[in-house]
Steps between C-alpha positions, in 0.01 A plus 500: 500500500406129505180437681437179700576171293428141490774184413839740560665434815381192731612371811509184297785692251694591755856239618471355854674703755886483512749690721782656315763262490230299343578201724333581867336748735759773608560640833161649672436851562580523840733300760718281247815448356600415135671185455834453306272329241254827454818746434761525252871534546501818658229389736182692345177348451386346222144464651225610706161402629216747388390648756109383597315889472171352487433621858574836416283515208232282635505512897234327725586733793555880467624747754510913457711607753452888547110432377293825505161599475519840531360685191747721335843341662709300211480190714144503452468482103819204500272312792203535289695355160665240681166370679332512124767312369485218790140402434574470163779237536299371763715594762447581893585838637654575834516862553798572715524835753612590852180735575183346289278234563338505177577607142244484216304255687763256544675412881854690540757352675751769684821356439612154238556296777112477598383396135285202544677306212835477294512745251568451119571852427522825708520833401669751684342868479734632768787748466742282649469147424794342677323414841215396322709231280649391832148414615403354172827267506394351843168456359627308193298702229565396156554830372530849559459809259616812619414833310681715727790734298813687648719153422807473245323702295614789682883415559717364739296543805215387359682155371605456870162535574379276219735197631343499869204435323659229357653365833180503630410205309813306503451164536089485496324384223348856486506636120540897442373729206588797542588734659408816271224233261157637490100387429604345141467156648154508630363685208134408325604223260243448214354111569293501176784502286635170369808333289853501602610784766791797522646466878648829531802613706584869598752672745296794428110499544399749278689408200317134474150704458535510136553089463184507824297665221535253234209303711287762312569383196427150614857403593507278810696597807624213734685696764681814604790425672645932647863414635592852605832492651547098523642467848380142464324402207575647215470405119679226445244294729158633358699402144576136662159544603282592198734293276326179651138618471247312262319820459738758409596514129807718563621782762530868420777672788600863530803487681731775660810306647549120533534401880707189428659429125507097567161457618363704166662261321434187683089643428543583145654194469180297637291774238692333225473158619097561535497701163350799689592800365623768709490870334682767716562898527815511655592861576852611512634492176641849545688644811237717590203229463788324720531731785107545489436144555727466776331809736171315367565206643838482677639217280809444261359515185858343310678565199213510234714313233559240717076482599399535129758184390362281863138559361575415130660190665201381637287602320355803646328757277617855530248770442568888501142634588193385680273481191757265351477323822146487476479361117766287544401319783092475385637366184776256634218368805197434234684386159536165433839346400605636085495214235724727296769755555392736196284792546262673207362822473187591374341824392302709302760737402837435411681754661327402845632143429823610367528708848446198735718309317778716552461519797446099580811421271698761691440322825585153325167372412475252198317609266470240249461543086175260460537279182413550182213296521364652839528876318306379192193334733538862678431639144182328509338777681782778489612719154787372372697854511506488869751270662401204727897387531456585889394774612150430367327774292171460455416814379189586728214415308508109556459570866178594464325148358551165463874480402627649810454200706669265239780726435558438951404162421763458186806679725471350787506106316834623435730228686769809518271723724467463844368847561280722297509869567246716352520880621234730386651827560122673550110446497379473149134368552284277364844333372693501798212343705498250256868448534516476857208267464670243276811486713327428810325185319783419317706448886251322584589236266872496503727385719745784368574850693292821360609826581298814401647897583217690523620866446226727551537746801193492571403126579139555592391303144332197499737284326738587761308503809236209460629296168859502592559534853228260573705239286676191746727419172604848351803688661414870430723773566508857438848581379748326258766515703345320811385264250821417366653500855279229628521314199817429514488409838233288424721316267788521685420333824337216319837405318689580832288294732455220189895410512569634862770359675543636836872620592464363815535159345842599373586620840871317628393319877891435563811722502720348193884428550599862332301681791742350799784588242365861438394551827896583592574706258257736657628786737195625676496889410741563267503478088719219376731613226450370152741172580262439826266551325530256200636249754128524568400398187725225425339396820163460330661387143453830319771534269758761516841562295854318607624712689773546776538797790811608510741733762785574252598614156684139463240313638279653229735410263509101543120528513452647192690211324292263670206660420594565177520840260350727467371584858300711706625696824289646769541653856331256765415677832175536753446825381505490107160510406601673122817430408509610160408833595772553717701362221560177667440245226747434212417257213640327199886512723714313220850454654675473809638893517121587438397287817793644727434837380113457546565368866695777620272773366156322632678475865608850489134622367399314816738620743452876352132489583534309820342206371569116699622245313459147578722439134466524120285270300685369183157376253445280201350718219193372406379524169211700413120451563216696668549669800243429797473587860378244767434600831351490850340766704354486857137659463276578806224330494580210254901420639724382219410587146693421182527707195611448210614751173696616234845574632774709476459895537111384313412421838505817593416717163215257410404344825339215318473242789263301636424386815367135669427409903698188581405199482440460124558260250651499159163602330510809688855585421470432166153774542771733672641517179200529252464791731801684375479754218850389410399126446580493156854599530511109651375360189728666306500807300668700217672148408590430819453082619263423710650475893463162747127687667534160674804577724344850562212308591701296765733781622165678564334194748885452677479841598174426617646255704728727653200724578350225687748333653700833592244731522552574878821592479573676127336801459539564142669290214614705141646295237566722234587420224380165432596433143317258334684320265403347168239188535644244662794670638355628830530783668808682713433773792795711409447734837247492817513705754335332878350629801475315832298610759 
């Protein structure tokens, strides 16, 4: 782990505070409206104020309502902690019950209403807290934490019970935690510890104790923020929060269920604007972890494809376990900024360096040949028979003297290395003392990241215990894969948050002309057929085919010689959803007999399996390209989503799509596809000509549009295929299929 540092993070490194629009203060917490100018077309913020916590973490006035004395009852060891932890913030205590007069030493009050002052922050030891909020409303305390269970984490009766406590505070300036939160907020936090801070979130107390250890190690803690079941504040404000703190180098969060998708955003959003990273176990990947979650903590934890793409959008780091949590956030709050993107390995073995590097080129680390000349100054001190290409082999016995240092010295000089990793797989002493030694000096005197794994199971040696972990510039770790995990992040948020553009800033403030012309085509409930449906699209200038809807076998016939030969025929009605199964679709018609025949046998197909027509579509046939799907889904917690993948019946075989929360810009749909196994098919393969990635580009951010702009009333959007035609071409949605809600 990295120890306490000097020169990484500064308040002084750190942007001046901006709301997320990036223009001016949002809306505040409580009692105000967003204006037109804070929302985008579907009237959604695009800011918000952080909330001011400060009272809650640093109160001058304290009550504990439900204070006891009595040895042995629960009340008694909370009352205790929470008095302990008031005189060290330098905070007064007002001990709150109906039947004492004292409780450890200090004058108790018998109901809120009689405390001699206002109170920053009350906490309620009571089994129902309801009537107590009431009284703390009237009072105007600042905030209220509540550690009482039985709410939504239990079900539906608990949820009712959940939102009086909400009600209670309706329209006060009265702040919740809880209910169902714990002690994790008023915990001992380590004061002799210096360098930039890990603020840490949780939803569940006990699962932050492994990043509240790291203080051991000499990691700094800044604050513990236990939402429990969120009923008022939940994560997205401590994230606002911690986001604009000089102190804190980045947040760790363990996180059950988001409470509101928008305001997660709108926070990680102001993360990325501060460069504060935010590294997050986000449980629920799986339906079981799901349904967990939910009787945890009563909330809707969302689609997890759809929370995995929001977080890469923002910039959020996704861990799977809470060691990774803990590496990754120590290293990402205490590591200054890389001068390089390259990362070498260093060892005394060659098969523990060709290991790591596996491993780190697996996760898309670069590891970068070093020149000719850099390998023969590294065979200076090293045998020639062992390689110094990258990984580094020193072959052990330079370790041990003089040349170890300069070999460090010589890598790290490299302009191509950022990061130098050097794991030492087990205790081999006097050398590996040595070792350790010379890469603790050597960070000293670089301004460049290095990483050591120390393997041993043991970890009671000195090189570990005292030389290492008492380093404020070595990152040490004790497993190659947490090592590679973190640095990657490492890497990646710095090249995020260096070129980050928020999405908000792309964000459409009025409705465009195609929204009032879409906005009719819409019949609330039902699904349009595939001509209402591409009506839809013309609406928004998506390309589609020439094509007419026809109610007769001659009618078909004059529009295939205006559309021209050959031509495509398909059954249009509210109900197809997929027509070619049914045998519905006919292509590469020739003649007029084929188009007469082929209308009379797609009606009859129709009328045998009781299937409404509103006509039959007569198509251009367009050439060939790549198939895609487009589309828009209706999630949750996050609203209107847009995917985007390869088409056709791929779609469903492959399901190769990816996934983006409106609004976003073109660099993010351009991302959507880098995301895409498939991408290369786009570029052209097996001879094939490159296709116009341009229009797909822009048929991607119109249907974005739609999202946005039709988002309240079309549930679902699939335009599929989308066939991208050769560069400069553009592309044609052959079919979609719509949903209005």
């Amino acid at each position: 782990m990295l120890g306490s540092t000097h020169g990484t993070l500064t308040t002084t490194s750190r942007p001046a505070r901006v709301t997320a629009c990036g223009r001016h203060p949002g809306p505040a917490v409580h009692g105000t409206t967003t204006t037109a100018e804070d929302t985008d077309v579907s009237g959604r913020p695009l800011s918000s104020d952080v909330p001011d916590l400060d009272r809650l973490f640093h109160p001058r006035t304290m009550a504990v309502i439900g204070a006891s004395e009595t040895e042995g009852k629960p009340n008694t060891t909370i009352t205790r902690q929470l008095v302990d932890w008031a005189e060290r913030v330098g905070a007064r205590v007002h001990p709150v019950h109906p039947t004492r007069t004292t409780v450890f030493g200090l004058p108790c009050h018998a109901t809120v209403r009689d405390l001699p002052e206002r109170v920053d922050l009350a906490v309620l030891l009571v089994g129902d807290p309801a009537p107590v909020l009431e009284e703390l409303k009237e009072v105007r305390a600042r905030f209220a934490v509540v550690f009482a269970s039985g709410f939504a984490e239990t079900g539906t009766e608990g949820a009712t019970a959940q939102a009086r406590l909400t009600a209670a505070l309706q329209g006060s300036g009265t702040r919740l935690l809880g209910p169902n939160t714990n002690l994790n907020a008023f915990e001992r936090f380590r004061d002799d510890l210096d360098g930039p801070a890990i603020a840490l979130i949780t939803q569940s107390g006990h699962q932050g104790r492994p990043v509240f250890a790291l203080q051991e190690l000499g990691i700094r803690l800044s604050h513990w923020a236990p939402t429990g079941n969120e009923a008022d504040l939940e994560c997205a404000d401590f994230l606002s929060y911690f986001a604009t703190r000089p102190e804190v180098g980045s947040i760790a969060a363990y996180v059950e269920g988001l409470k509101d998708g928008r305001a997660f955003l709108l926070a990680a959003d102001r993360a990325a604007r501060h460069k504060v990273p935010v590294v997050m176990v986000k449980v629920g990947r799986t339906e079981t972890g799901a349904r967990t979650a939910a009787t945890h903590t009563g909330k809707l934890t969302g689609a997890d494809d759809v929370v995995d793409a929001a977080m890469r959008q923002y910039g959020v780091i996704r861990v799977n376990g809470l060691d990774e949590l803990q590496d990754t956030a120590a290293l990402l709050a205490r590591a200054r900024p890389p001068r390089a993107q390259g990362v070498a390995v260093y060892s005394i073995s060659g098969g523990t360096g060709a290991h790591f590097a596996d491993l780190a080129s697996a996760a898309g680390l670069d590891l970068p040949v070093l020149s000719a000349a850099k390998q023969n100054e590294l065979h200076q001190w090293i045998p020639g028979y062992l390689s110094v290409a990258n990984p580094v082999d020193n072959g052990g016995h330079p370790v041990g003297d003089w040349r170890g240092r300069k070999i460090i010295d010589a890598v790290l000089a490299d302009p191509s290395v950022g990061v130098l990793v050097c794991p030492i797989t087990g205790p081999f002493p006097p050398l590996s003392d040595r070792l350790a030694r010379d890469l603790v000096d050597a960070a000293e005197k670089t301004d460049k990241l290095i990483c050591v794994v120390w393997g041993s199971p043991v970890g009671t040696e000195d090189a570990y215990r005292t030389t290492l972990l008492g380093s404020s510039r070595v990152a040490t770790f004790r497993t190659f894969a947490n090592c590679v995990t973190a640095v990657r992040a490492y890497l990646d948020h710095h090249r995020f948050t260096d070129g980050y553009r928020s999405p908000f800033d792309d964000a459409p403030r009025t409705l465009s002309p195609s929204a009032r012309k879409a906005r009719a085509l819409l019949r609330p409930g039902e699904q349009l057929s595939e001509h209402a449906a591409k009506q839809l699209l013309r609406a928004y200038g998506i390309r589609v085919p020439r094509e007419q809807l026809v109610t007769s076998a001659a009618a078909a016939v004059r529009a295939a010689g205006q559309i021209g030969y050959p031509v495509v025929m398909k059954a249009s009605g509210p109900r197809l959803g997929h027509k070619s199964e049914l045998g519905l679709v006919r292509i590469g018609l020739t003649s007029a007999s084929q188009v007469r025949d082929t209308y009379r046998e797609l009606t009859e197909i129709a009328r045998y399996e009781e299937l409404p027509l509103d006509g039959v579509l007569v198509c251009q046939l367009v050439g060939q390209g790549v198939e895609m799907t487009v589309g828009i889904t209706h999630d949750p917690l996050f609203g209107p989503t847009v995917t985007v993948g390869l088409g056709g019946v791929l779609v469903e075989v492959l399901d190769d799509t990816a996934v983006r929360v409106p609004p976003f810009g073109e660099d993010h749909a351009r991302a959507m596809l880098g995301e895409l196994r498939g991408r290369a098919l786009l570029d052209g393969v097996r001879g094939a000509p490159p296709t116009d990635v341009d229009a797909l580009v822009e048929t991607v951010l119109r249907v974005q549009r739609m999202a946005l702009e039709l988002g309240d009333g079309l549930a679902g959007l699939d335009v599929n295929p989308l066939v991208v035609l050769e560069r400069g071409q553009g592309a044609v949605a052959l079919d979609a299929l719509a949903v209005c809600r």
